[in-house]
N, C-alpha and C positions, 0 to 999 in steps of 0.2 A: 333146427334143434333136434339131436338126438332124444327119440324116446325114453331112452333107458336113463334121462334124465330127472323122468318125472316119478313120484310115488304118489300121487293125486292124478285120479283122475275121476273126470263127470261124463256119464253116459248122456248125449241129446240124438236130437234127430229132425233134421232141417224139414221142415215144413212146409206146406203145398203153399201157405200165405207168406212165405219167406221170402218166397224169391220174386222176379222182374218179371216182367212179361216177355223174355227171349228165355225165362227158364234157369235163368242163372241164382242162385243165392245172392240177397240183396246186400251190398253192404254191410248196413246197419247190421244186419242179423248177425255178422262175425260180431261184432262188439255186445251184443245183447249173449251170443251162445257164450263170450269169455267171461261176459260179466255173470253169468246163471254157474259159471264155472267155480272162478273167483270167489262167490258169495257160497257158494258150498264148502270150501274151502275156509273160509271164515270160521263157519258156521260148525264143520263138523271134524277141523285140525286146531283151530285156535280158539273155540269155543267162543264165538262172539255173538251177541245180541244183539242183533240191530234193529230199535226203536227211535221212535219219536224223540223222544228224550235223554237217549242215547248222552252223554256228555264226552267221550272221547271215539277215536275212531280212524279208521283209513279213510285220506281222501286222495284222488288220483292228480296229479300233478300234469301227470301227460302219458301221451299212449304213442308208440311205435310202431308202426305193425307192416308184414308183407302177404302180400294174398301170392302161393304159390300155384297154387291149381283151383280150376271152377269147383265148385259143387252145383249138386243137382236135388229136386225132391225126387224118391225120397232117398236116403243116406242117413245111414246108422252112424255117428260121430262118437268120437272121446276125445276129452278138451284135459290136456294135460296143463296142473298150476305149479306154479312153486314158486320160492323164495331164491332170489341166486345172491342177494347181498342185504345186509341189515346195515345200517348206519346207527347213528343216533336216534333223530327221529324220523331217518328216511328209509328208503328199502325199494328194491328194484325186484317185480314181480313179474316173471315171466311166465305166458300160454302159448300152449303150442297145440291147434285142431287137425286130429289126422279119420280119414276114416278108418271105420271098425277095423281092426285087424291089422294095418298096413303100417309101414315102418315110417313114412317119409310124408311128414307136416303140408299142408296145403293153407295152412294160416298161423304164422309167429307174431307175436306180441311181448312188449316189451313194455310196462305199467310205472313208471316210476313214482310211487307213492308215498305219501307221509301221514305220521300217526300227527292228528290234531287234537286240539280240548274245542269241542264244537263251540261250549259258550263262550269262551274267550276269543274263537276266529283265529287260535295260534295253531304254529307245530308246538308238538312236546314230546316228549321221551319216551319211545317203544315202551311199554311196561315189561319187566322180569317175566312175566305169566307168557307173556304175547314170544319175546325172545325162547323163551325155555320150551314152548310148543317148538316153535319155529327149528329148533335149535335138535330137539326129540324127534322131529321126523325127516326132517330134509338132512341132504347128502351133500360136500364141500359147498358152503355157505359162508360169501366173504363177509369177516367183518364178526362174524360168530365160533 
């Protein structure tokens, strides 16, 4: 994924308890640094609240992902998000983590998520609010 696709980005930094004991970045921790990505994104493009009692909301359907190059502790990261399609009530959310400075991704992700009504256990329909962020700040977005 080219950079120049993303206008979201989250500053992290892999961590000495990150990684395996050969030194490598664990796993897990890619999906923990997209989701710290992710929920900034939420939080500070779609203005979303996430509580307990939350009644609607994104939930992930299923995750994609290729590991391009190791990382190491430590390494200065920027985890780019975005939107690449809106549906109805679905939406295909891509990350892409490269290190500080550098053009070319070492972990892409590919989220394909749906807006739910938590108490009913259903999908439901992106809201207008949620679209028209979406819509205000990302660049060719199918579907929008």
């Amino acid at each position: 994924m080219q950079r120049t696709l993303f206008n979201h980005f989250y500053q992290d930094t892999v961590r000495w308890g990150d990684c395996d004991p050969l030194g490598h970045l664990n796993n897990a921790a890619y999906m923990r640094l997209i989701e710290s990505a992710r929920l900034d994104y939420f939080f500070n493009i779609l203005k979303i609240e996430l509580k307990p009692d939350s009644e609607q909301g994104w939930v992930m359907r299923g995750l994609n992902c290729e590991f391009n190059k190791q990382l190491h502790y430590p390494t200065q990261l920027e985890t780019g998000t975005r939107f690449s399609k809106v549906g109805n009530s679905s939406a295909i959310l891509e990350a892409a983590i490269y290190r500080k400075g550098e053009e070319q991704p070492v972990f892409t992700a590919s989220v394909p998520s749906v807006w739910c009504n938590y108490k009913k256990g259903v999908s439901a329909r992106i809201p207008d609010t949620i679209r028209k962020a979406i819509k205000d700040y990302e660049v060719n977005v199918e579907g929008l």
